[in-house]
N, C-alpha and C positions, 0 to 999 in steps of 0.2 A: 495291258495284256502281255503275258510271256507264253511263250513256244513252252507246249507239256513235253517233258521227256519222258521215256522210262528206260530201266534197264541197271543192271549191276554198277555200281561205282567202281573206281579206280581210280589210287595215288601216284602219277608217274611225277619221277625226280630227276632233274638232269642239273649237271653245273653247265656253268656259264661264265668264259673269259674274258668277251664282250665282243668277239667274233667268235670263235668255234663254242661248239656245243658239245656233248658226254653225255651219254645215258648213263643215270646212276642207279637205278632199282625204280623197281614197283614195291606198292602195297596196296592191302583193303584192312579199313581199320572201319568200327563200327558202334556208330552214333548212336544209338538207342542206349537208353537204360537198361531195359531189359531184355532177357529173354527171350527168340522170335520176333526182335527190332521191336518190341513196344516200347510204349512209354514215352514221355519225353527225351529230346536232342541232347546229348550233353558233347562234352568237350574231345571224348570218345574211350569207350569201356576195352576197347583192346584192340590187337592190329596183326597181321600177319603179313612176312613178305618172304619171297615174292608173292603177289598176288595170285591167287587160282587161275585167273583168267588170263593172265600177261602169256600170249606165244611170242613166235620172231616175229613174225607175219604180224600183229598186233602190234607190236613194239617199236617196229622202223616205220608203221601207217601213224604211231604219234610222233614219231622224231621228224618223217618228213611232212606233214600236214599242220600240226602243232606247235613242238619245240621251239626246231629249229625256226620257222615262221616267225614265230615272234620274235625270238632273239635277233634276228637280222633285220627286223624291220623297229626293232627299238636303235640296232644301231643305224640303220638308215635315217632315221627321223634326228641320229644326233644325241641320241642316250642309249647311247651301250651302259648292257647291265654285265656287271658279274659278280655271279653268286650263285643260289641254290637257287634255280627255279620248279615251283610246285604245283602240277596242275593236277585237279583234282577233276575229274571226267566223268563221263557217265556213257557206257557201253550197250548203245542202243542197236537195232537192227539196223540202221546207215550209218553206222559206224560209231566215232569214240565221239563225243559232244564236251565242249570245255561249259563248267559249271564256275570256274572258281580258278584263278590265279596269285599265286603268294611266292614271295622273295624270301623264303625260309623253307627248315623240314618241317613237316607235321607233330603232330602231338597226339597220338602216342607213337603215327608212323616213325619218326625216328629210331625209335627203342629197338624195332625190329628190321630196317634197312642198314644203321652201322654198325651192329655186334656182326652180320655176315661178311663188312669189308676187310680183306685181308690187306689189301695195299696201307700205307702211311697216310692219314686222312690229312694231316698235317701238310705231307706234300702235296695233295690235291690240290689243297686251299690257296696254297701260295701260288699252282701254277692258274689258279683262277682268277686270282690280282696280280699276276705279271704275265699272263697268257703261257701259250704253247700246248691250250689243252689236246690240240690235234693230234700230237707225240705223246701223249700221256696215258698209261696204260691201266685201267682199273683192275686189280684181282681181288675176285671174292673167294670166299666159304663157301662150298658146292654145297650147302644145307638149307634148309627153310627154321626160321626163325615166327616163335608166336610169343607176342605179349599180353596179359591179361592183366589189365585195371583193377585194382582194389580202391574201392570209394567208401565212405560216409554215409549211412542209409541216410535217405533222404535228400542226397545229392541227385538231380541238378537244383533242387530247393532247399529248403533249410535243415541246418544238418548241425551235430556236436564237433563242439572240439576237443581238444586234451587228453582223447581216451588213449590207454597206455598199450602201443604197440607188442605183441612178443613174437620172437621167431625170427623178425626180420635180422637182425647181429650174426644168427648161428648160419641162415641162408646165405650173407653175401662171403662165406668163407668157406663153402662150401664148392664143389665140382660143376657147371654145367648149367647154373642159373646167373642168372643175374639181376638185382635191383635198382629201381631207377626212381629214385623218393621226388614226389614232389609236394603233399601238403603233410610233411614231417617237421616236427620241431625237437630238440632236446629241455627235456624238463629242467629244474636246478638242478634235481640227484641224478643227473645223466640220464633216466627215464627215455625213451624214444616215446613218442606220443603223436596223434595225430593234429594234423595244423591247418589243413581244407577240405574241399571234395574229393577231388581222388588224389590220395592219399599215397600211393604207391604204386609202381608197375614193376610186377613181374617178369622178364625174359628168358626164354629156353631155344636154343637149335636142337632141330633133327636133323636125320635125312629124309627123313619128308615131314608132312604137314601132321598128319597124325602121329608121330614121336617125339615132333616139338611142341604139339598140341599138350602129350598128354603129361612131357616134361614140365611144361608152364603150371601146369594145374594140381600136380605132384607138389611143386614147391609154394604154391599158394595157399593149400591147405596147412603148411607148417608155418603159417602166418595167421595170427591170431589176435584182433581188440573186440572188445563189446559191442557195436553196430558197424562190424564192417559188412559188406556186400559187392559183388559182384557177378559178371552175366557167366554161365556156366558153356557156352555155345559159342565162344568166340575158335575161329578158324574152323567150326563142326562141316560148315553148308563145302 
């Protein structure tokens, strides 16, 4: 028997030096196949950040009930961690509920949490394995960032491979998008073609949600193989 929850999800990200803790971004990325959350779970068709739901008031109730909680009492117990910590939550009417805990970023949340970081992600990292995160100053892109999944019809089940990618070369040289391949391969004649499920992701900033909504989706449709597919309503709600 598990406790039912309900309510909106959220990706909160914080690093971790093995004492101090950094809020790093929110996200809501979104599991369904399709359309209106049907369909089968997959790996997740697309993401937006910050999340809708993240205020201040929301954000310091996960640092101080959450986060940081855990982190101090991994090092109390004698296993301090440092790294990305990812908690994936669920936003019920008594508040944030942890569903899910990971030592990594998300998939596809990444895509749309560090194209907004303006800081050197590079230095982050290192003060995250040599400490001082507490003096360490994050700055971001005052925009919101959405990503949209291109998959495989037929993904999260059986799906083709090899079909020949186009549009993707002319987009990543272009202004304001950006691509993030993951089931891509190069043929022998250089061909781009596809190589898994989701196939590719899309990234766009706005200054809000519906500019980088409608950027993502602008440059998705200039990407074009024979069973591609994806959800048309990701960051809509």
């Amino acid at each position: 028997m598990e406790e039912r929850i309900t309510g909106p999800e959220l990706s909160a990200f914080a690093l971790v030096d093995g004492k101090s803790v950094l809020w790093l971004a929110s996200a809501q990325d979104y599991k369904r196949a399709f359309d209106g959350d049907a369909g089968p779970n997959t790996g997740g068709m697309g993401a937006v950040s910050p999340s809708p739901h993240e205020t201040d008031v929301l954000r310091d109730q996960i640092m101080s009930t959450i986060i940081t909680p855990v982190a101090k009492g991994m090092a109390a117990e004698g296993c301090p961690y440092n790294g990305v910590l990812y908690a994936g939550l669920m936003l019920t009417e008594d508040g944030p509920k942890v569903i899910e805990f990971n030592c990594r970023f998300g998939d596809p949340e990444a895509q749309v949490v560090l194209p907004r970081l303006k800081s050197d992600f590079l230095s982050a990292a290192l003060t995250v394995v040599e400490g001082g995160l507490e003096n360490f100053d994050l700055r971001w892109i005052d925009q919101t960032a959405v990503t949209v999944v291109m998959a495989a019809d037929g993904y999260p089940g059986s799906y083709q491979k090899g079909q020949p990618i186009h549009g993707a070369d002319q987009l990543e040289t272009a202004d304001g998008s950006l691509i993030f391949h993951g089931g891509t391969a190069s043929a022998n004649d250089g061909q781009l073609i596809s190589a898994g499920g989701r196939v590719l992701a899309v990234t766009a900033l706005g200054n809000d949600r519906q500019l980088a909504r409608s950027e993502a989706y602008a440059a998705v449709k200039t990407i074009f193989w024979p069973d591609a597919m994806f959800r048309t309503d990701i960051a809509a709600d």
